[in-house]
C-alpha positions as YAML, in Angstrom:
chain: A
units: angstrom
residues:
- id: 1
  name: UNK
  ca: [-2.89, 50.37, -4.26]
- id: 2
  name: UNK
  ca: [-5.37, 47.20, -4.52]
- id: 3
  name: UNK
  ca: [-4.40, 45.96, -0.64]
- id: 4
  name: UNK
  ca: [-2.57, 48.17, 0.83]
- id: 5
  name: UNK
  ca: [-4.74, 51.48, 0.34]
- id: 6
  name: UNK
  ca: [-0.89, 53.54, -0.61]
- id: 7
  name: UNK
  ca: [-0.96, 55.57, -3.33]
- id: 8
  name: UNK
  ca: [0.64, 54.94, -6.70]
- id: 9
  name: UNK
  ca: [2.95, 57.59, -5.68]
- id: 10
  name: UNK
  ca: [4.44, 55.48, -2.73]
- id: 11
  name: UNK
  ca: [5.11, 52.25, -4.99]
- id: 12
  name: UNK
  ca: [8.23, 51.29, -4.50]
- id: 13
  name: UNK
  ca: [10.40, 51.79, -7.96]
- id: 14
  name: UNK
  ca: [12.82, 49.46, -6.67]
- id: 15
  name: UNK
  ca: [10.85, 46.30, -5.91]
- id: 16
  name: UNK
  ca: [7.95, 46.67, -9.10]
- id: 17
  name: UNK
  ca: [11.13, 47.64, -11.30]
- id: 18
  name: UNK
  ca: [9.00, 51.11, -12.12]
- id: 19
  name: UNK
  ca: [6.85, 53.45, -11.34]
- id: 20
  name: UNK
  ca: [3.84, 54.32, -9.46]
- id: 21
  name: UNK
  ca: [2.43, 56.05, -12.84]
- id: 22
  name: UNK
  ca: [3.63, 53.74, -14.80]
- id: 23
  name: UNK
  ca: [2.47, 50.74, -12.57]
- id: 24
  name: UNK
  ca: [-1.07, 52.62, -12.87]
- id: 25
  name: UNK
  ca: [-1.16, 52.83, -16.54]
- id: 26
  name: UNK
  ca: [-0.54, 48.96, -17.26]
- id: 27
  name: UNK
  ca: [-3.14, 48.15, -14.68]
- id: 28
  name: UNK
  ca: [-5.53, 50.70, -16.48]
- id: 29
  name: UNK
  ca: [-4.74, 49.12, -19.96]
- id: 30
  name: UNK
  ca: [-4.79, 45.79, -18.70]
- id: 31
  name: UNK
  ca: [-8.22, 46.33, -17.34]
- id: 32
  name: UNK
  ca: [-9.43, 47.55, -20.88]
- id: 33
  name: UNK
  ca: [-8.08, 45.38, -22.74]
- id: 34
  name: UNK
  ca: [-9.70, 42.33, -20.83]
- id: 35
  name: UNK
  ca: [-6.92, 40.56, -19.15]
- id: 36
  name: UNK
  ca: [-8.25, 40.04, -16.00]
- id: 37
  name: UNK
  ca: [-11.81, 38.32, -16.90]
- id: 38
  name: UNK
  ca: [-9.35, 36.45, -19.51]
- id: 39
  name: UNK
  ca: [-6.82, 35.26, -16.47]
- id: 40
  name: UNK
  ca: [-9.31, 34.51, -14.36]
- id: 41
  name: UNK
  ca: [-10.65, 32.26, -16.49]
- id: 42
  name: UNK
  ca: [-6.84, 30.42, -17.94]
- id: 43
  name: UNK
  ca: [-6.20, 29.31, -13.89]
- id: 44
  name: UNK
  ca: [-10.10, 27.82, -13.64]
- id: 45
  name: UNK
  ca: [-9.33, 25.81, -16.30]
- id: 46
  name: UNK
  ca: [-5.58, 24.73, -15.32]
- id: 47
  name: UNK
  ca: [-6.99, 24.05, -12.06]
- id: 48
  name: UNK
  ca: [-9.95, 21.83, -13.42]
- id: 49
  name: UNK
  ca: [-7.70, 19.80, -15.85]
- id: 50
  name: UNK
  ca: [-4.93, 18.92, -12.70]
- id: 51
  name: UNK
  ca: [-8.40, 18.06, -10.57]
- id: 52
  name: UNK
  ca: [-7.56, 20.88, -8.26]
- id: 53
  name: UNK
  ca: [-10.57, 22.68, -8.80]
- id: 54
  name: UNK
  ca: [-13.43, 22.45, -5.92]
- id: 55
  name: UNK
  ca: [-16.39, 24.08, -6.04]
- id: 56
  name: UNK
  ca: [-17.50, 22.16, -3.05]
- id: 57
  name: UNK
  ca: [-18.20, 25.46, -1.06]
- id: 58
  name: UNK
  ca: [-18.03, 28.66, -2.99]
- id: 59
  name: UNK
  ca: [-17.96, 32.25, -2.34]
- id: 60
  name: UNK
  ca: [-18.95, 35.24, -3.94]
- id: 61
  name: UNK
  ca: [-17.49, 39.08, -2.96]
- id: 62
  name: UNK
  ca: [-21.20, 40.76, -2.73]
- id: 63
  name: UNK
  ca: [-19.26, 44.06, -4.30]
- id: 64
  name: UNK
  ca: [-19.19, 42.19, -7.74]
- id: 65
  name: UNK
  ca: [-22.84, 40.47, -7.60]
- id: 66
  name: UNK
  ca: [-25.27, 43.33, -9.08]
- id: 67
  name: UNK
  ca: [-28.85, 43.52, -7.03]
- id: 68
  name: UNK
  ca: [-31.11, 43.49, -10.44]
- id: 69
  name: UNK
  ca: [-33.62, 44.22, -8.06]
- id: 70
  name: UNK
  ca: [-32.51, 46.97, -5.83]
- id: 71
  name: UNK
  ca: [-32.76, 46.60, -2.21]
- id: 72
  name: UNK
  ca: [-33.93, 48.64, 1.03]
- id: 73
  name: UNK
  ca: [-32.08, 51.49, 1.44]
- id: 74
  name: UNK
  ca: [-29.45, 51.09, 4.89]
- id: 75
  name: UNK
  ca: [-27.83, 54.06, 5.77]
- id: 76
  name: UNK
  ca: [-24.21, 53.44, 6.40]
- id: 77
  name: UNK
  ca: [-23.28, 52.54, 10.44]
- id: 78
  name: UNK
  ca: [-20.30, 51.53, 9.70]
...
């Protein structure tokens, strides 16, 4: 899954109340339909109108910052 690494096989029925499959398919229609960009940006605003929101220091995941223009190619060492 999204932190774990499990597959949606190994979701627990019990605790999500169904599926792995299932639990797959709302994420997949979820993500086409928009919500998350749409969520994401609901809490900002809560957060700025109760004053809770600081941008003081800000970070940004590199995975979802495109590099318009390219880069050296690094062969993996990891």
């Amino acid at each position: 899954m999204l932190i774990t690494g499990c597959t949606w096989a190994q979701v627990p029925t019990e605790q999500f109340g169904c599926s792995g499959v299932t639990c797959w398919r709302r994420l997949r229609d979820w993500t086409e339909a928009g919500v998350w960009p749409r969520l994401h940006q609901v809490l900002l605003d809560e957060l700025r109108a109760a004053g809770k929101l600081d941008l003081e220091t800000a970070v940004v995941d590199g995975s979802h910052v495109r590099a318009l223009k390219g880069g050296s190619h690094r062969p993996f060492t990891g």
